[in-house]
Structures are given as C-alpha cells and as structure tokens.
N, C-alpha and C positions, 0 to 999 in steps of 0.2 A: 429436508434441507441439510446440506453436509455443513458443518463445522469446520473453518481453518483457520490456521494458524503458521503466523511463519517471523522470521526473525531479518534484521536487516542492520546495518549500521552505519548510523549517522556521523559523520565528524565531528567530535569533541567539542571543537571552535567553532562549530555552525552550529550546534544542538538549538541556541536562543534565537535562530533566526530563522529555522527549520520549523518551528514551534510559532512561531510569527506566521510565518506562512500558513500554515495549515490551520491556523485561526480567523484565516482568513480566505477560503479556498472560494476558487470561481463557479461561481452558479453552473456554469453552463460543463463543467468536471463534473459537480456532482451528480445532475439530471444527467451526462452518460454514465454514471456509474450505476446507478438508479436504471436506468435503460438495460445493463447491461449483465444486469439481476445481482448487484452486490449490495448486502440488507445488513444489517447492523453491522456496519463495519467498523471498528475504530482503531485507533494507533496510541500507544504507551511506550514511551520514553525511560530509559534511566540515565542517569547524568553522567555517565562513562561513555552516551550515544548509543549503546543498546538500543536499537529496539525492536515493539512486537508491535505486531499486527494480527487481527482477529477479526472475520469476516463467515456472512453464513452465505451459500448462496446453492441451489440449485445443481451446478456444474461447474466447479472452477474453471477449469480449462476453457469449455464454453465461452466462460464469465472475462477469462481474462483476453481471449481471441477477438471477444465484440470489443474490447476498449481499446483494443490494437489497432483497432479498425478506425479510430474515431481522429480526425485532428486536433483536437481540444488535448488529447492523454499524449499524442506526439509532444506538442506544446508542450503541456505539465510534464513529460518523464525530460524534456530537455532541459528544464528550466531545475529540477528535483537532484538530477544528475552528479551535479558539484557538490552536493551534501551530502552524497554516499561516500564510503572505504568499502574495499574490497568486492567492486564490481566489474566487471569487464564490459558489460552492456548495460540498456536503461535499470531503473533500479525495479521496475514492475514484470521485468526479466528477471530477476533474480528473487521473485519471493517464492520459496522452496517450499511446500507447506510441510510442516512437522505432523509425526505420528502422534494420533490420538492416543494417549494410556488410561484416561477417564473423564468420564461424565456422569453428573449430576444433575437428574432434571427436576 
C-alpha cells in the first residue's frame, strides 16, 4: 500500500465552510472513493487554508483515473472548485503527492 501525501489550499474566507462541507460529504462520493481504492484518507486544515491530505492506496494514478471516471467526483470537484487558490483545474487535479522522507511503522 503506498502512502501519499499532498498539499492544496483552501481560501482563508472559505476555510469554515469548506470544513462544513466535508462534515458532511455525500454517501454516494465516498463509496466511489472506496470503489476507487482510496483507504484511510483524511484531510487537515490550518487556519491560513493550508491544507494536507493523506491517503493510502494501491496506485494513486490508478486511484485517481477511476474517480475521474465517475459523475458524483465531476459534481464534487465543481462544487469543491470555488474554495481552492492557486489552481488552474479541478482541485483533484492538482494534488501533487510529496516525497516520502520517513516512516515509522
């Protein structure tokens, strides 16, 4: 199972409504993300809109080609869109994964 990690940023003025959201995400998002072999995923915020994302999965590229596939992730990356800086495309296009420097198991 590979480890990633990748970084993105939220708008400042949206962080408490970004955080709303994702407290409340659509069933039918996360059985395709589940589908799509993404297993302990989760997302960490800092109040500057920082944020990380940390996900295990099989094959990212794989991982992320099936959810590109799917109309539910079209839906969520349009609706996700407006709360990103520093994007040019969806914001699930733009998670770069970062180099591993250690692990601890």
């Amino acid at each position: 199972m590979r480890r990633v990690c990748f970084l993105l940023k939220v708008r400042p003025e949206r962080l408490a409504e970004y955080r709303e959201r994702h407290a409340d995400v659509w069933p039918e998002m996360l059985a395709a993300l589940r589908e799509a072999g993404w297993r302990n995923y989760s997302l960490f915020a800092r109040e500057d809109g920082l944020l990380v994302g940390y996900l295990e999965t099989e094959d990212f590229a794989a991982a992320q080609e099936a959810m590109a596939r799917t109309e539910v992730n079209a839906r969520w990356q349009a609706e996700m869109a407006p709360f990103f800086e520093g994007l040019d495309g969806r914001p699930d296009e733009g998670m770069v994964p970062l180099a591993e420097v250690f692990h601890l198991d």
